[in-house]
Structures are given as C-alpha cells and as structure tokens.
mmCIF file of the N, C-alpha and C atoms, coordinates in Angstrom:
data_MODEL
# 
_entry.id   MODEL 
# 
loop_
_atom_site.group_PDB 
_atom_site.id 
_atom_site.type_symbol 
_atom_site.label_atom_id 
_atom_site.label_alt_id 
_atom_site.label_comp_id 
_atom_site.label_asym_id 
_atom_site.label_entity_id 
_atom_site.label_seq_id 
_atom_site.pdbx_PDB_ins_code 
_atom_site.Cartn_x 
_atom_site.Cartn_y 
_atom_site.Cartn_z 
_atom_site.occupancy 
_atom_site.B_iso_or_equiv 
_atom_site.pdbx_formal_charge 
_atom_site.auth_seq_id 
_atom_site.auth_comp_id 
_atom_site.auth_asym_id 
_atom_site.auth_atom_id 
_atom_site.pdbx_PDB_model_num 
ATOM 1   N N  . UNK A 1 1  ? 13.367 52.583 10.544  1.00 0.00 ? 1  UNK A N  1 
ATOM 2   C CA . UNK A 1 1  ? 14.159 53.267 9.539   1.00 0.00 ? 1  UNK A CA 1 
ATOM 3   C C  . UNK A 1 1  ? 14.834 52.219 8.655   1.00 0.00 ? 1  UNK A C  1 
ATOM 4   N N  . UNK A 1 2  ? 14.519 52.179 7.157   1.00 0.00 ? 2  UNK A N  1 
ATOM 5   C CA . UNK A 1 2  ? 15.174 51.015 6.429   1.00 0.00 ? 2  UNK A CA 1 
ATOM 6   C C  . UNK A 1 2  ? 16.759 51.573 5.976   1.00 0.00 ? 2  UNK A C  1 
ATOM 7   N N  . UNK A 1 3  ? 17.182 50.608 6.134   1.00 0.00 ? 3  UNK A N  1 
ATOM 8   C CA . UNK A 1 3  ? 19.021 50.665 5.907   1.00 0.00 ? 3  UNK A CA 1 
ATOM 9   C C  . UNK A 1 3  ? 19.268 51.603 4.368   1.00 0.00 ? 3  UNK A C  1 
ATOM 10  N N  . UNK A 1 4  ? 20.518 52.004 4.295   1.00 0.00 ? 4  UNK A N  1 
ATOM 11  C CA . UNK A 1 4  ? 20.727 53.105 3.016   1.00 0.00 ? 4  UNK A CA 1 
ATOM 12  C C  . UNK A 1 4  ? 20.555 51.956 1.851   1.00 0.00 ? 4  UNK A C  1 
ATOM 13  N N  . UNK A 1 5  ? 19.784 52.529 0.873   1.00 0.00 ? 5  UNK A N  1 
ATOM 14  C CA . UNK A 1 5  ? 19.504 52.287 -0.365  1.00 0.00 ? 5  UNK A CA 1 
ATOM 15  C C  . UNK A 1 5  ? 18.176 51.844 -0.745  1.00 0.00 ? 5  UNK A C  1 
ATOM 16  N N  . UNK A 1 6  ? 17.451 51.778 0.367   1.00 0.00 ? 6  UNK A N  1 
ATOM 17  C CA . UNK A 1 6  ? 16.199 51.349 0.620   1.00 0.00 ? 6  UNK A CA 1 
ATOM 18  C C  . UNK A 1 6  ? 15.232 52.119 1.156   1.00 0.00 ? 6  UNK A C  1 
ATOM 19  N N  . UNK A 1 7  ? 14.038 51.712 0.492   1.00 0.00 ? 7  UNK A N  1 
ATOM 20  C CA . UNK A 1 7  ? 12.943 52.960 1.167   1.00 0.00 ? 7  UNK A CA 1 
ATOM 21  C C  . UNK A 1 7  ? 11.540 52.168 2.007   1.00 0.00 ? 7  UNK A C  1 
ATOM 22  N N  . UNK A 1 8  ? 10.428 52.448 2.447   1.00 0.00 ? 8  UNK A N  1 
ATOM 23  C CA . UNK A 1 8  ? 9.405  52.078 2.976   1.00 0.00 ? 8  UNK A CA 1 
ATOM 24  C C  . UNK A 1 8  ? 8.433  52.105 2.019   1.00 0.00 ? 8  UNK A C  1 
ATOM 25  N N  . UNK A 1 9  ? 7.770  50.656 1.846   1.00 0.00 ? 9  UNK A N  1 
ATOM 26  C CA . UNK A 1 9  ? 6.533  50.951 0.772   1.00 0.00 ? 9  UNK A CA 1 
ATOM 27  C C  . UNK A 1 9  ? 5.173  50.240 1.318   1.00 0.00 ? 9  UNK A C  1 
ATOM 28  N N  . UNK A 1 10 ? 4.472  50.711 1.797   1.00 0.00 ? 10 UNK A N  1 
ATOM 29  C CA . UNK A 1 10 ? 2.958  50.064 2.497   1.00 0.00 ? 10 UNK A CA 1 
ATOM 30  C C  . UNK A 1 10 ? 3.563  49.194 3.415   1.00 0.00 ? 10 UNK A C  1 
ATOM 31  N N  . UNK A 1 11 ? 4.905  49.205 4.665   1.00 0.00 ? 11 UNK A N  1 
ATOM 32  C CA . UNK A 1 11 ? 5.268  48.233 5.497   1.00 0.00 ? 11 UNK A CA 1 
ATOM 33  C C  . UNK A 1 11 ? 6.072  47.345 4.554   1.00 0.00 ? 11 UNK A C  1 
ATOM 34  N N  . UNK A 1 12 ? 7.066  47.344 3.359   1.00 0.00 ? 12 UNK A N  1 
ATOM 35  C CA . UNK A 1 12 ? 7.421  46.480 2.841   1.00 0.00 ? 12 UNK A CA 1 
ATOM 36  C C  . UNK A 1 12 ? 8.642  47.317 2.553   1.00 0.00 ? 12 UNK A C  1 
ATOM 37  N N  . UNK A 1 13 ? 10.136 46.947 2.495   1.00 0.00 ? 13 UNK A N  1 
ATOM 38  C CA . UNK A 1 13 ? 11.511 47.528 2.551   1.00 0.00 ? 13 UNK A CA 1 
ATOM 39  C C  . UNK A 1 13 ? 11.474 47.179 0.991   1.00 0.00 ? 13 UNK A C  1 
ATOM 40  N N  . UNK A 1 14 ? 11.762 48.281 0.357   1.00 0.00 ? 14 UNK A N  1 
ATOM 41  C CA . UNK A 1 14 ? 12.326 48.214 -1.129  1.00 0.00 ? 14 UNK A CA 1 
ATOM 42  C C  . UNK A 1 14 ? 13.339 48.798 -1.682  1.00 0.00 ? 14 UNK A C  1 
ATOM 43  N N  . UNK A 1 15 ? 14.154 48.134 -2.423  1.00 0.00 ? 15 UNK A N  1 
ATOM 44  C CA . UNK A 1 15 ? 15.221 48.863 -2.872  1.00 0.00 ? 15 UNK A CA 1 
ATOM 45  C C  . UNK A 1 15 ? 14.956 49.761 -3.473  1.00 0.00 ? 15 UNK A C  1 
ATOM 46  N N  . UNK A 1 16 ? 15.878 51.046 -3.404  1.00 0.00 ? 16 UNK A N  1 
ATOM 47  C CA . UNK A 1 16 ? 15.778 52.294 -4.391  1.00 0.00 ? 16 UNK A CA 1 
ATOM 48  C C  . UNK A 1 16 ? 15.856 51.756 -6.000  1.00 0.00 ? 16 UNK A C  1 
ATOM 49  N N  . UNK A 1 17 ? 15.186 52.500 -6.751  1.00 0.00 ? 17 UNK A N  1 
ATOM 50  C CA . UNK A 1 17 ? 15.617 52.377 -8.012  1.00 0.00 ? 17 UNK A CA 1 
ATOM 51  C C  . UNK A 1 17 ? 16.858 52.561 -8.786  1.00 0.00 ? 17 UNK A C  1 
ATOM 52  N N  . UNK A 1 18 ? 17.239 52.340 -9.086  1.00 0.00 ? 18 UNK A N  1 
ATOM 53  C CA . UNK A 1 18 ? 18.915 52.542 -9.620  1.00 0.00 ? 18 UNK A CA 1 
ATOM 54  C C  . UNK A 1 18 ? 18.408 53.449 -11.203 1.00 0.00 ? 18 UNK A C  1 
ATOM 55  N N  . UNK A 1 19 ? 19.828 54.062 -11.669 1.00 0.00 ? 19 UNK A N  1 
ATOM 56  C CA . UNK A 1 19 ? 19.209 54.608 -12.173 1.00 0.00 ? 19 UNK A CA 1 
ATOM 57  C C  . UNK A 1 19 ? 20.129 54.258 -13.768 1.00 0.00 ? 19 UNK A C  1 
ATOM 58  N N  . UNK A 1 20 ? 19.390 54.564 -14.495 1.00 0.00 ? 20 UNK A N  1 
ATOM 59  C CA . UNK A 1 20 ? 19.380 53.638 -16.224 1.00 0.00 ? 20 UNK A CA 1 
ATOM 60  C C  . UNK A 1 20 ? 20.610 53.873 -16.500 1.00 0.00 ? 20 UNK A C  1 
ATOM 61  N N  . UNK A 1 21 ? 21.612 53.206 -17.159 1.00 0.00 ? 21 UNK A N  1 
ATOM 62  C CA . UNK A 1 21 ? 22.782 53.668 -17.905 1.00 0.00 ? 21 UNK A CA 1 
ATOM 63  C C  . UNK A 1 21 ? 22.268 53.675 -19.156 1.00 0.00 ? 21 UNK A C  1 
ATOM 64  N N  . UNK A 1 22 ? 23.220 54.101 -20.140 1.00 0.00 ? 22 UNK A N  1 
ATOM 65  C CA . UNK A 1 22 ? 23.086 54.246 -21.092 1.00 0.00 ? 22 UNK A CA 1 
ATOM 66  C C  . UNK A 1 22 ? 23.759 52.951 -22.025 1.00 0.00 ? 22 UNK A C  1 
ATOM 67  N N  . UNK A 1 23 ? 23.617 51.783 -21.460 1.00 0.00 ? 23 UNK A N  1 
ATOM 68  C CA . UNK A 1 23 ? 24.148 50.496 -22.350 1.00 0.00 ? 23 UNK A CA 1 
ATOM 69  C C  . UNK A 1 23 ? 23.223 49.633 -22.755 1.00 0.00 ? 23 UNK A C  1 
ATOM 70  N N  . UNK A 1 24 ? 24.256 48.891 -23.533 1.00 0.00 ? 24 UNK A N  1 
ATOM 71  C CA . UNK A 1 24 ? 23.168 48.238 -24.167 1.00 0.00 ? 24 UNK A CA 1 
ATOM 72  C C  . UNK A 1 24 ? 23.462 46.699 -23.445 1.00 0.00 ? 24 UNK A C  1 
ATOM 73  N N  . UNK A 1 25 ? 22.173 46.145 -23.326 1.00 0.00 ? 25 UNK A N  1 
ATOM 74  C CA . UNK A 1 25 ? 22.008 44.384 -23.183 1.00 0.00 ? 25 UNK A CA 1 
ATOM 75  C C  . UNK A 1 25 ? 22.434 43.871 -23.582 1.00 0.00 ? 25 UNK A C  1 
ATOM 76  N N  . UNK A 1 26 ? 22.115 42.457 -23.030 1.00 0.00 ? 26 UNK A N  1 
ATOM 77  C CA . UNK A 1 26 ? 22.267 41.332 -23.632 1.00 0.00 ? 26 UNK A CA 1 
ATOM 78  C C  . UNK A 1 26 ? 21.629 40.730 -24.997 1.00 0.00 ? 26 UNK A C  1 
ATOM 79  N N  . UNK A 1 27 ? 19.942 41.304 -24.414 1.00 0.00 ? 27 UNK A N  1 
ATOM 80  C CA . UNK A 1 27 ? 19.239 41.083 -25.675 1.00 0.00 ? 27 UNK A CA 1 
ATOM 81  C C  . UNK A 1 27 ? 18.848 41.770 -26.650 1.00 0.00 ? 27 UNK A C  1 
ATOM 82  N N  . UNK A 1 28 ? 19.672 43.393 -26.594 1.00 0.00 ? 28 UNK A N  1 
ATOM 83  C CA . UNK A 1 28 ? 19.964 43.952 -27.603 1.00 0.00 ? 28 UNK A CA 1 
ATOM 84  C C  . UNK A 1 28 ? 20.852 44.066 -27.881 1.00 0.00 ? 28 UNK A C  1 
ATOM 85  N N  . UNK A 1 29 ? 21.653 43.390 -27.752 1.00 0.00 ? 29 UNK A N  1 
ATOM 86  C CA . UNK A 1 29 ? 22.761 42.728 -29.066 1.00 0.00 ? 29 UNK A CA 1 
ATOM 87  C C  . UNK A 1 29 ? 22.584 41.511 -29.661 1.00 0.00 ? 29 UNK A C  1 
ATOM 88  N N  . UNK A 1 30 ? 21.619 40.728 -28.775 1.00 0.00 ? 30 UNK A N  1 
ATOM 89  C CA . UNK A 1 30 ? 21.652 39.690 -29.853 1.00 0.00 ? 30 UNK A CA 1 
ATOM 90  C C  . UNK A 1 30 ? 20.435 40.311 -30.761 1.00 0.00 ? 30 UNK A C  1 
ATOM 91  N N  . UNK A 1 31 ? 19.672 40.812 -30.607 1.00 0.00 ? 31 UNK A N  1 
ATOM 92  C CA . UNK A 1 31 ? 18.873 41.391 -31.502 1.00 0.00 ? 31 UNK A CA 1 
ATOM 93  C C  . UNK A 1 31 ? 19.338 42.329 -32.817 1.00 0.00 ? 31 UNK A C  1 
ATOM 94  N N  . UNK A 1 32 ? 20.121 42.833 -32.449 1.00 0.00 ? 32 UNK A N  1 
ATOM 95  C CA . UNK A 1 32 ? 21.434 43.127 -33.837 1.00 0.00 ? 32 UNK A CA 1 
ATOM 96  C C  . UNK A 1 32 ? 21.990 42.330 -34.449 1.00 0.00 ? 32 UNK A C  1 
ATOM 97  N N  . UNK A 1 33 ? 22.527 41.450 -33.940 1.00 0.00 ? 33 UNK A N  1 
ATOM 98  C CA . UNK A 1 33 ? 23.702 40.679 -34.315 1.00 0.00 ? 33 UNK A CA 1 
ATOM 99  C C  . UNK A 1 33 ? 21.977 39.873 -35.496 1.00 0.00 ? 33 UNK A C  1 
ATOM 100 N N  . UNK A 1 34 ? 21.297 39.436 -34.817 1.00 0.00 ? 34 UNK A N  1 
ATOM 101 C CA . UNK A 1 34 ? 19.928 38.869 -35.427 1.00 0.00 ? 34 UNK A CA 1 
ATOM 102 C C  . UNK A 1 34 ? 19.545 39.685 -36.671 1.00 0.00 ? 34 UNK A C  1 
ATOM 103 N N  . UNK A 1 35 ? 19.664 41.244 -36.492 1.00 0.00 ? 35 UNK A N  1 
ATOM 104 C CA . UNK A 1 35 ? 19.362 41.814 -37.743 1.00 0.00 ? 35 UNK A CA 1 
ATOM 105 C C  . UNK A 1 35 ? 19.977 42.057 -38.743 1.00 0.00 ? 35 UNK A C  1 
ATOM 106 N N  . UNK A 1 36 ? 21.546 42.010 -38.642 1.00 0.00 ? 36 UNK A N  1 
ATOM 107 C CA . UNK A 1 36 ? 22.673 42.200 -39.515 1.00 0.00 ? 36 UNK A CA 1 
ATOM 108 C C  . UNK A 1 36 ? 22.770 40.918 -40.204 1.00 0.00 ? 36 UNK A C  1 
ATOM 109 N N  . UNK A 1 37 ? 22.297 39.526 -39.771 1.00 0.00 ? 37 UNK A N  1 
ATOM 110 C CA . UNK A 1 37 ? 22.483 38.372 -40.061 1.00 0.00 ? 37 UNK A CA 1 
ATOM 111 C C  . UNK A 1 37 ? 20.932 38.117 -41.009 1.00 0.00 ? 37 UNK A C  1 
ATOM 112 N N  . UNK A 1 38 ? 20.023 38.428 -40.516 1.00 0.00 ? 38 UNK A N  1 
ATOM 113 C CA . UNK A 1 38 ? 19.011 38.047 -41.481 1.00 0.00 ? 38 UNK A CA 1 
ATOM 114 C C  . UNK A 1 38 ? 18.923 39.792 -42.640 1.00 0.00 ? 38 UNK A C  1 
ATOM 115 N N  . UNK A 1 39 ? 19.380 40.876 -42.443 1.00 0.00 ? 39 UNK A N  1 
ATOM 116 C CA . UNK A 1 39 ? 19.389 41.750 -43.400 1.00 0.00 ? 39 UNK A CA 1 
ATOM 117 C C  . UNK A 1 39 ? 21.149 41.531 -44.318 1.00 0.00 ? 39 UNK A C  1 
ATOM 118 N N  . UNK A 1 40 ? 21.747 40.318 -44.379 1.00 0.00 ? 40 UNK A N  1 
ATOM 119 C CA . UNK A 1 40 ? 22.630 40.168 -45.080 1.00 0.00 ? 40 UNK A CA 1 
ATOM 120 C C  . UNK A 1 40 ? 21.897 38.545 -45.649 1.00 0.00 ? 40 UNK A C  1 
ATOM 121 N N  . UNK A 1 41 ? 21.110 37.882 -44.948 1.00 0.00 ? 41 UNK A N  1 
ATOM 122 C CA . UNK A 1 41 ? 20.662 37.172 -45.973 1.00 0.00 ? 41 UNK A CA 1 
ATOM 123 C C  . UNK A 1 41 ? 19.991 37.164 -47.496 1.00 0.00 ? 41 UNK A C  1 
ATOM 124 N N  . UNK A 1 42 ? 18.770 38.240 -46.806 1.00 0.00 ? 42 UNK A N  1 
ATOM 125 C CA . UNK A 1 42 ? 18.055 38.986 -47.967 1.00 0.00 ? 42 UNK A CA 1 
ATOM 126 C C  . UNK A 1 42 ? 18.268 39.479 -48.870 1.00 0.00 ? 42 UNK A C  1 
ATOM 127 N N  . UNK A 1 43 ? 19.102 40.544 -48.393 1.00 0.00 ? 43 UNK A N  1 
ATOM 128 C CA . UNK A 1 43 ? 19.693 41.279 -49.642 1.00 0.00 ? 43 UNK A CA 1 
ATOM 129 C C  . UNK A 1 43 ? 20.989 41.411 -49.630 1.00 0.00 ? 43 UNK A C  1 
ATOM 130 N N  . UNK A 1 44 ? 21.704 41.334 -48.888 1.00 0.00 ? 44 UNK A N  1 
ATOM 131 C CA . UNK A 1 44 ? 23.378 40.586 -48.939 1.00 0.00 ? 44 UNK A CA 1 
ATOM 132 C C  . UNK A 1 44 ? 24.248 42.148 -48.742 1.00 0.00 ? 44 UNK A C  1 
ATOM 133 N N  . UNK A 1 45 ? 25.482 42.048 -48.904 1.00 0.00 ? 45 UNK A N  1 
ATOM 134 C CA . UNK A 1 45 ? 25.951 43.174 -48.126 1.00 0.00 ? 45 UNK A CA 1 
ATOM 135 C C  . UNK A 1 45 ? 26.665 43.452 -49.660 1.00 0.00 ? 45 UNK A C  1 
ATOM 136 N N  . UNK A 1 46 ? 26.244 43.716 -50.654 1.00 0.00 ? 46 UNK A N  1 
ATOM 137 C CA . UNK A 1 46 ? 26.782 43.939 -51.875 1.00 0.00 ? 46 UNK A CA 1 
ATOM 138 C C  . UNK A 1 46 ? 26.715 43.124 -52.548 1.00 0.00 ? 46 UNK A C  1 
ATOM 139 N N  . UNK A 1 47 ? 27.586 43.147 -53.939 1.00 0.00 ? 47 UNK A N  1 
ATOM 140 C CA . UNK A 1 47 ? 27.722 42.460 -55.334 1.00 0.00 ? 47 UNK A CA 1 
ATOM 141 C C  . UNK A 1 47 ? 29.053 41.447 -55.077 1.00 0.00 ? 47 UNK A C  1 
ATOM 142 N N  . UNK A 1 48 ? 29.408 40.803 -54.056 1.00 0.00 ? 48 UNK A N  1 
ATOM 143 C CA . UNK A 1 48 ? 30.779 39.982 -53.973 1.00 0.00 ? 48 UNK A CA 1 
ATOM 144 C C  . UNK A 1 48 ? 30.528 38.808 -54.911 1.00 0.00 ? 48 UNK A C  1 
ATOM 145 N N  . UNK A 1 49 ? 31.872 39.352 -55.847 1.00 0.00 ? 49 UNK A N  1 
ATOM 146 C CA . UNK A 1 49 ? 31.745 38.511 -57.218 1.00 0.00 ? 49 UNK A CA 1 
ATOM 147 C C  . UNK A 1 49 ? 33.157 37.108 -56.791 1.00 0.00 ? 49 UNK A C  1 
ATOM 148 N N  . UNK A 1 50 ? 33.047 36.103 -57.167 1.00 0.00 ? 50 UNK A N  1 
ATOM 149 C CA . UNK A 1 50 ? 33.390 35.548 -56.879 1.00 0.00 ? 50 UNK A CA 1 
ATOM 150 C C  . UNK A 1 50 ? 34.742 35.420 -58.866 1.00 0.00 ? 50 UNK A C  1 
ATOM 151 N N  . UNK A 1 51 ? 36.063 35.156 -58.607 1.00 0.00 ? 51 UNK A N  1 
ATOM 152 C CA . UNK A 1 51 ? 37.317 34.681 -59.436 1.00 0.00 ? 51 UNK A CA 1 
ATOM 153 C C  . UNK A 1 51 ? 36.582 33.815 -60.068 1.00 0.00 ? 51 UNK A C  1 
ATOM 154 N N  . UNK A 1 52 ? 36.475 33.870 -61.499 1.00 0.00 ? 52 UNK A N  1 
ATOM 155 C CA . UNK A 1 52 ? 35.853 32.929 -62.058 1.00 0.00 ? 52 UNK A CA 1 
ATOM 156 C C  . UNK A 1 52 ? 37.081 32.665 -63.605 1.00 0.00 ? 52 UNK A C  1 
ATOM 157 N N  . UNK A 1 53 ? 37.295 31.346 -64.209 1.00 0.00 ? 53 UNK A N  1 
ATOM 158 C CA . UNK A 1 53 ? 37.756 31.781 -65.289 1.00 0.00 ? 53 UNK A CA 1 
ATOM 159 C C  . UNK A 1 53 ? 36.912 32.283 -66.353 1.00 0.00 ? 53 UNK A C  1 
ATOM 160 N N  . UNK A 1 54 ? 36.850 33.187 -67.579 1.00 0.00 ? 54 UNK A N  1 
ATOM 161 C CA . UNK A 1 54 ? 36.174 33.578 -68.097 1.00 0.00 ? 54 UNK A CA 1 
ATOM 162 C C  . UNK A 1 54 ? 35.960 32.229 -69.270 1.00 0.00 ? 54 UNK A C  1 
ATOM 163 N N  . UNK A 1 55 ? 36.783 31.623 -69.090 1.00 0.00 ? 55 UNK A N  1 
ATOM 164 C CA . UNK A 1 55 ? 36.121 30.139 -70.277 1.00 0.00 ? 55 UNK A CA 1 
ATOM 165 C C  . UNK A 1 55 ? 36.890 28.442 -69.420 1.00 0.00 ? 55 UNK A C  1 
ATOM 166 N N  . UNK A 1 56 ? 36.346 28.233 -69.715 1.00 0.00 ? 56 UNK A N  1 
ATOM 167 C CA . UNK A 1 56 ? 36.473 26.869 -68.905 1.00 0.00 ? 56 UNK A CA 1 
ATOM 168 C C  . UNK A 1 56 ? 37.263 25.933 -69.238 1.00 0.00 ? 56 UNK A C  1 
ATOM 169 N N  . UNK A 1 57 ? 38.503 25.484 -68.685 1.00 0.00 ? 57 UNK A N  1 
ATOM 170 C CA . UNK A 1 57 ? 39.260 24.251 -68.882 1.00 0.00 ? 57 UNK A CA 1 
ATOM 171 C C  . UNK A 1 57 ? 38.973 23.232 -69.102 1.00 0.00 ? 57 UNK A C  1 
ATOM 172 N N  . UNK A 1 58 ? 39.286 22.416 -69.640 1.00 0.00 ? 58 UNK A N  1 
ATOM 173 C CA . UNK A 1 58 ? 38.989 21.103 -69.675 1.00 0.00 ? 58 UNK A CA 1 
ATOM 174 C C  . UNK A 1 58 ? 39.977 20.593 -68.569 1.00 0.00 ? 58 UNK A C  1 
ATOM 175 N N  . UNK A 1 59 ? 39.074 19.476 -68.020 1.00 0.00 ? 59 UNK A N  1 
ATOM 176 C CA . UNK A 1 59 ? 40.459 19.116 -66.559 1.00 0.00 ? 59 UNK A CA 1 
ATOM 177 C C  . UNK A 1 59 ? 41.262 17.944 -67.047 1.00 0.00 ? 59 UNK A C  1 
ATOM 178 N N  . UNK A 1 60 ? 42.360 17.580 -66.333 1.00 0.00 ? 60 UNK A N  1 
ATOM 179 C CA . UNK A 1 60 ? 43.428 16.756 -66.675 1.00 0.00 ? 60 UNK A CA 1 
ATOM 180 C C  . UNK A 1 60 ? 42.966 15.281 -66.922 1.00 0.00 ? 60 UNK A C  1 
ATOM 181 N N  . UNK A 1 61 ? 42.193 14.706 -67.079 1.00 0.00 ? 61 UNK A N  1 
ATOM 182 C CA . UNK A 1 61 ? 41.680 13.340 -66.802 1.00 0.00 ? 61 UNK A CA 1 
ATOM 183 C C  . UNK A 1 61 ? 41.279 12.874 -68.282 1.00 0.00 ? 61 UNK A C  1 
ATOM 184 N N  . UNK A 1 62 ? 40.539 14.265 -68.954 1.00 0.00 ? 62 UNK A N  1 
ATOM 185 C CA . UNK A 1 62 ? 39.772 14.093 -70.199 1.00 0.00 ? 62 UNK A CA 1 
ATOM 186 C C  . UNK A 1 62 ? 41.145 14.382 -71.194 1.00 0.00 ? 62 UNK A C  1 
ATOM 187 N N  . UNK A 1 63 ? 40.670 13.121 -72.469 1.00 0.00 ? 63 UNK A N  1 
ATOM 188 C CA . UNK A 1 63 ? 41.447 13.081 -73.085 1.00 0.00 ? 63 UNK A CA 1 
ATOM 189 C C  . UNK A 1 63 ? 41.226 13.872 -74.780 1.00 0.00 ? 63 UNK A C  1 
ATOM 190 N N  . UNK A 1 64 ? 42.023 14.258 -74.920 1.00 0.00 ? 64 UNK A N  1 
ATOM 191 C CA . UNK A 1 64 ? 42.530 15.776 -76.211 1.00 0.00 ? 64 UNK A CA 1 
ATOM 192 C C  . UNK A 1 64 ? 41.212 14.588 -77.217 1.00 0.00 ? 64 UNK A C  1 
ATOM 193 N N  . UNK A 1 65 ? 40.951 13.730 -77.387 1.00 0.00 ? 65 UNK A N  1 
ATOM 194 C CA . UNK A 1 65 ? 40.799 12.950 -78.866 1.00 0.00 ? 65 UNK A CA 1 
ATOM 195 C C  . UNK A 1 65 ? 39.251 12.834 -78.723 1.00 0.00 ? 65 UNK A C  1 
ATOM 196 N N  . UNK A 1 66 ? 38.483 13.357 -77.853 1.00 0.00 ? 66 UNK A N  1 
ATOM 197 C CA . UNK A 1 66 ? 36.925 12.990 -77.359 1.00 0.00 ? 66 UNK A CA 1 
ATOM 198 C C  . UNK A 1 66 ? 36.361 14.424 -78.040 1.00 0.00 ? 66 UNK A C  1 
# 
C-alpha cells in the first residue's frame, strides 16, 4: 500500500498529480514583461513629446557681434 499522496504505477510509487492553479509563472511573466518591452519599442506607447523651445537660443559663450 503506497503512503497518502501516492499511487501504484506498473510496481513504481508515484506521486498524485496535483492539481493546476490558476497562476501565472515564472516564464510567463517574463514573457510579458518581454512583450510590453519589445511592443513599446516598435511602436512606442504613444506620441510623448518632449519641452522643446519653439526657437532656439543662442548660448552664453557666443558673442552678440558674429
């Protein structure tokens, strides 16, 4: 008689099957985390516009007479 949780298979003691939860892995999350990262490369997660001035300074170094 094999001990609780275990059954008889052709003379060989095997554990019962356990039975599926409903979670997720290891390697389906990195498999997300993988798809959110290469589907924000491609096509990016919107239009993020970046502060720009609309006309350009001259910086402090350059002189008024050039």
């Amino acid at each position: 008689m094999p001990p609780e949780g275990y059954h008889v298979v052709r003379r060989h003691i095997r554990r019962n099957p356990r039975s599926r939860t409903k979670t997720l892995g290891g390697w389906t999350i990195a498999g997300i985390v993988a798809l959110v990262w290469l589907w924000a490369q491609v096509f990016g997660f919107g239009e993020a516009k970046a502060d720009k001035p609309a006309s350009p300074s001259p910086s402090v170094s350059a002189s008024p007479n050039r």
